[in-house]
C-alpha positions in Angstrom: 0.2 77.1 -36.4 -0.3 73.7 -34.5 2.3 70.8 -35.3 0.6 67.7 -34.6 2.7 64.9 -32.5 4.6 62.9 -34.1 3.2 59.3 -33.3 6.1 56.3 -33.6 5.4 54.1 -35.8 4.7 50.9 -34.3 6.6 47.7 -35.6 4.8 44.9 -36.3 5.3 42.1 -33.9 7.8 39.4 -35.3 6.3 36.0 -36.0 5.6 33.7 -33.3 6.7 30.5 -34.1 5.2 27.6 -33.1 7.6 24.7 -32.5 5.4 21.7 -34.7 6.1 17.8 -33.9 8.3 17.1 -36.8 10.8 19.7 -35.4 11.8 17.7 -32.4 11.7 14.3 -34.2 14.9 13.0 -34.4 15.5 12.3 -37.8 16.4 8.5 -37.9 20.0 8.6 -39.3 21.8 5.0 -40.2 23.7 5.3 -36.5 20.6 5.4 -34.5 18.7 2.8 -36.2 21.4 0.5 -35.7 21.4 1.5 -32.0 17.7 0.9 -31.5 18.1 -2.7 -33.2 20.7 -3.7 -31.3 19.0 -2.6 -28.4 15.7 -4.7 -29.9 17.9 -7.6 -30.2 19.6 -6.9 -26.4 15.7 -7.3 -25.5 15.0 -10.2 -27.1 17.7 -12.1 -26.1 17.4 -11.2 -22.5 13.5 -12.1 -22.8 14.2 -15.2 -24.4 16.4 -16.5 -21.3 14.4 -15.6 -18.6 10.8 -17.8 -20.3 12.8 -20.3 -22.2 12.9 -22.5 -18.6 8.8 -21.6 -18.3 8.2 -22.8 -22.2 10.1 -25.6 -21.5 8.3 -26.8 -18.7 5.1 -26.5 -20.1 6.4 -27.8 -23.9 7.8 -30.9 -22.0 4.8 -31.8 -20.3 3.4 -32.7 -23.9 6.4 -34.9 -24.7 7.0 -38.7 -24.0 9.0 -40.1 -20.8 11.5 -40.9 -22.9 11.8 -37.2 -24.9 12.1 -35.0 -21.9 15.9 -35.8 -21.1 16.7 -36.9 -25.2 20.2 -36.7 -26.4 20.9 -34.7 -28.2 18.3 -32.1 -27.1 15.2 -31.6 -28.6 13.1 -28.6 -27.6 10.1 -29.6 -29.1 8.2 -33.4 -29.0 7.9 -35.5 -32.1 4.3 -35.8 -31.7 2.5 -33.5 -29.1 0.3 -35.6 -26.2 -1.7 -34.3 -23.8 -2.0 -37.6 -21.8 0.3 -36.4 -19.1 -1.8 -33.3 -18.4 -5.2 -35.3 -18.6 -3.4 -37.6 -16.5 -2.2 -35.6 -13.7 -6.0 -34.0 -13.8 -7.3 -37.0 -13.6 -5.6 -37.6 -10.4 -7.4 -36.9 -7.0 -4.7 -36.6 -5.0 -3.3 -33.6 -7.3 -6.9 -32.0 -7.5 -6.8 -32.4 -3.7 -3.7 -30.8 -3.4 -4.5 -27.8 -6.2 -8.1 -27.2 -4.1 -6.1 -27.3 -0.5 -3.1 -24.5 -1.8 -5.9 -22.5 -3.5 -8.1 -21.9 0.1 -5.4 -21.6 1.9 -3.7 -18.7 0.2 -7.2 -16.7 -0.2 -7.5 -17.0 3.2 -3.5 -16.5 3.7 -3.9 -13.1 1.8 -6.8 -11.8 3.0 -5.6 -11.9 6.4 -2.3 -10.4 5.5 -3.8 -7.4 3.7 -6.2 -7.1 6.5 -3.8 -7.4 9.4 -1.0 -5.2 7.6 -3.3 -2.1 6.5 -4.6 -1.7 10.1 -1.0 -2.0 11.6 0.4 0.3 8.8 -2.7 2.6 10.0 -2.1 2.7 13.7 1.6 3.8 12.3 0.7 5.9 9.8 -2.2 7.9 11.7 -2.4 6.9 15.5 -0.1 8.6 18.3 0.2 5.8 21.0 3.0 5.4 23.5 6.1 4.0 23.0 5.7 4.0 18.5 9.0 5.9 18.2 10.6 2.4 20.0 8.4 0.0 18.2 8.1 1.2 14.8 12.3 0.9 14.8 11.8 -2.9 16.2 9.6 -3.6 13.5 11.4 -2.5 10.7 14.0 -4.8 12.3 12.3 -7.8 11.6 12.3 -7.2 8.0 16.5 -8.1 8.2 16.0 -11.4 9.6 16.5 -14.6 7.7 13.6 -16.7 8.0 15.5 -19.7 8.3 16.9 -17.9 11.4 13.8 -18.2 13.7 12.8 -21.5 12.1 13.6 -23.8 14.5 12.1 -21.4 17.1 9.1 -21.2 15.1 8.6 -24.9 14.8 8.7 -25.3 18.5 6.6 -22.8 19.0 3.5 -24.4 16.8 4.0 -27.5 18.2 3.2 -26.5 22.1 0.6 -24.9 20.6 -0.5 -28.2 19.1 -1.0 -26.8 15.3 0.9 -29.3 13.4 -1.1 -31.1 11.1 -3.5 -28.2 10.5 -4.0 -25.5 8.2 -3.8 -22.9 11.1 -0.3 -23.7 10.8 0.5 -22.6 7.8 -1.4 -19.2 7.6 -1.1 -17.9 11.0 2.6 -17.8 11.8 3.1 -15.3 8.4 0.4 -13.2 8.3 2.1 -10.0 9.8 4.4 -8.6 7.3 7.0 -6.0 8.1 8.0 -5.0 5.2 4.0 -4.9 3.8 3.1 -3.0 6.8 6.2 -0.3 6.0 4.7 0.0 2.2 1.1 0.2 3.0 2.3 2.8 5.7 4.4 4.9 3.1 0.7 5.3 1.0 -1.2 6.2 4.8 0.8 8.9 5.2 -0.1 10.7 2.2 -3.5 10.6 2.3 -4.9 14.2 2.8 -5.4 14.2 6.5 -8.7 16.8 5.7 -10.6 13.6 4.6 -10.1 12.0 8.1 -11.2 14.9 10.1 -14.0 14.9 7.8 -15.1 11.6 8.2 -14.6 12.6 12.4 -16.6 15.3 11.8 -19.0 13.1 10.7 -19.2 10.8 13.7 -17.0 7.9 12.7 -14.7 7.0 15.0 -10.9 5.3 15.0 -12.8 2.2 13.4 -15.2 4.1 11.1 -12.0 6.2 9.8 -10.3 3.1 8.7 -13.2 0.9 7.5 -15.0 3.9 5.6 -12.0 6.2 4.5 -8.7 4.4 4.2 -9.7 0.9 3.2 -12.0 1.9 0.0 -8.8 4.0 -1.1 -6.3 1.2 -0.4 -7.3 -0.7 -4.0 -3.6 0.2 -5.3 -1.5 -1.1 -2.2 -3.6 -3.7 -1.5 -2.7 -5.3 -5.0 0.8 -5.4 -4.1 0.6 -6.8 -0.8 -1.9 -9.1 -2.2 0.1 -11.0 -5.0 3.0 -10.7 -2.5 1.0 -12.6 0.3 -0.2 -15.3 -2.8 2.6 -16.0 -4.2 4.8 -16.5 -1.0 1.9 -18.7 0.3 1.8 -21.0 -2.9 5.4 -21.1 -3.4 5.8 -22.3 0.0 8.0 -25.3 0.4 10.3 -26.0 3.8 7.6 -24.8 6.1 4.6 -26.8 4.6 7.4 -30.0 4.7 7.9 -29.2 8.5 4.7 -28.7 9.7 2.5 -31.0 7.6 2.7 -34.7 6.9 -1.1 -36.1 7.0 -1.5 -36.3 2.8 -4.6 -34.6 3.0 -3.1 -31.1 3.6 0.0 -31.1 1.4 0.7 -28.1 -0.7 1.4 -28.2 -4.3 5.2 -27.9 -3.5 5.1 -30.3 -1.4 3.2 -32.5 -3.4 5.7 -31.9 -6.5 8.4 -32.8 -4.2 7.1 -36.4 -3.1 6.0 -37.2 -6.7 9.5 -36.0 -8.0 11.2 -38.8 -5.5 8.8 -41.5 -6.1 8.2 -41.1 -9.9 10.7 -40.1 -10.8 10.9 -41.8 -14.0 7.9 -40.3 -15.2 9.6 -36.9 -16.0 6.8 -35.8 -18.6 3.7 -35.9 -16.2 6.3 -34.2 -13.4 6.4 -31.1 -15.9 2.5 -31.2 -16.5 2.3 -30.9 -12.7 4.8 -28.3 -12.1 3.1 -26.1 -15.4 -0.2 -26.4 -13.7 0.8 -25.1 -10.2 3.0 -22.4 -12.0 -0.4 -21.5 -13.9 -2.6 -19.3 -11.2 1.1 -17.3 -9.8 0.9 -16.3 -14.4 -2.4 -15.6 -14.5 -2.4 -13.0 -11.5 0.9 -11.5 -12.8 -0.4 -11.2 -16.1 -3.8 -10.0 -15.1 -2.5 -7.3 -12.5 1.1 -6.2 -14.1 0.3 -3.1 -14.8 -0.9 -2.4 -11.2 2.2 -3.9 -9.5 4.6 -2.1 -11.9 2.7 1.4 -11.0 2.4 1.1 -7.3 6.1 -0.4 -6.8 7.2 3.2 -9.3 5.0 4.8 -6.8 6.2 3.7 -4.2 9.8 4.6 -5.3 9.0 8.0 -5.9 7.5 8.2 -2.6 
């Protein structure tokens, strides 16, 4: 007589458990709610110092002459005017000077981003002799106080005979070590398969850059952009060297000489300096999510 096999039984498989949100919430005990408002009030506080000289500066420019240095201090005005910011509008000179900053740092910053990509290029993706001795020299440069080579530098524009001009204000800065080295650091990790694509295709050194690297330099390009602005616009002791025909001050320089010879007239002296603080705000707040990302980025990298 057969005996049939014996078959194990087979256990049924134990529960899978699905780990669900709530599990690995922490639960918001008295401890760590006082933690997260002290670190709220840390924040705030921190915050608070770094725009209270900003909202100052702009409240002030809607007080009176005599309400911007009060004793004991008042933060905000009595009655708010606008006369000191229709006034300093109203002025030519100051238009002048807002118009005159404005071209020259556009053109100031697209020069730099054009001049620094393609150098950061010919580093990044070019083998040419003698770039293991100049790439060193390069990064020198970027450890070099600029008040170091002034003097040198002002000699230098003046055989040239560029005083007086706007030449001499956007020439002398438009290669950037240190935006060369962080365009360079994004170069090098572009796939190199889309290059010898684009080579395969027929474009040459020139092609590569203008049809490949440029269109895919949007994030780097921000960075080095607001950087080339905002050092343009806040210029001050080289504009004050170079430049003394009124026709080409900058707004720095322009601030400066109304500070010494109004200097009584403190309210429309903050309307001015809120005004030229306005477009380095705008582009910060417009593109702060760009320049936090790329500089991260770049960090990582």
């Amino acid at each position: 007589m057969a005996i049939a096999p014996t078959i194990p039984a087979i256990e049924p498989a134990a529960e899978t458990r699905i780990p669900t949100r709530s599990r690995h919430r922490r639960r918001l005990t008295p401890a760590r709610a006082a933690i997260l408002a002290l670190k709220f009030v840390a924040g705030a506080i921190i915050v608070g110092l770094a725009l209270f000289p900003l909202a100052w500066m702009v409240i002030s420019g809607f007080k009176l002459r005599t309400e911007v240095v009060r004793t004991p201090f008042q933060f905000f005005p009595d009655v708010w005017e606008v006369q000191n910011y229709v006034q300093i509008l109203s002025d030519p000179s100051f238009v002048r000077t807002l118009a005159i900053t404005g071209l020259g740092a556009v053109i100031f910053t697209t020069g730099s981003i054009l001049i620094n990509s393609m150098a950061a290029y010919a580093f990044a993706r070019l083998e040419f002799v003698g770039k293991r001795i100049v790439w060193p020299l390069v990064l020198m440069t970027m450890f070099i106080p600029g008040m170091t080579i002034l003097l040198t530098s002002f000699i230098v524009v003046t055989k040239l005979y560029m005083l007086d001009t706007l030449a001499v204000l956007i020439l002398p800065g438009l290669a950037s070590a240190a935006h060369v080295f962080f365009v360079r650091q994004f170069y090098l990790n572009i796939p190199s398969s889309l290059e010898e694509a684009a080579r395969v295709d027929g474009c040459g050194r020139w092609g590569v850059y203008f049809r490949v690297f440029l269109p895919l330099s949007k994030a780097p390009f921000v960075v080095v952009g607001i950087g080339s602005f905002m050092a343009y616009w806040n210029s001050f002791v080289w504009p004050v060297l170079t430049i003394t025909n009124p026709d080409l001050f900058q707004v720095q320089q322009y601030l400066a000489n109304f500070r010494g010879e109004r200097s009584s007239e403190l309210g429309l002296l903050m309307a001015g300096s809120a005004l030229a603080a306005a477009p380095i705000i705008i582009l910060f707040l417009i593109f702060q999510r760009q320049i936090i990302a790329n500089i991260k980025m770049a960090g990582l990298k």
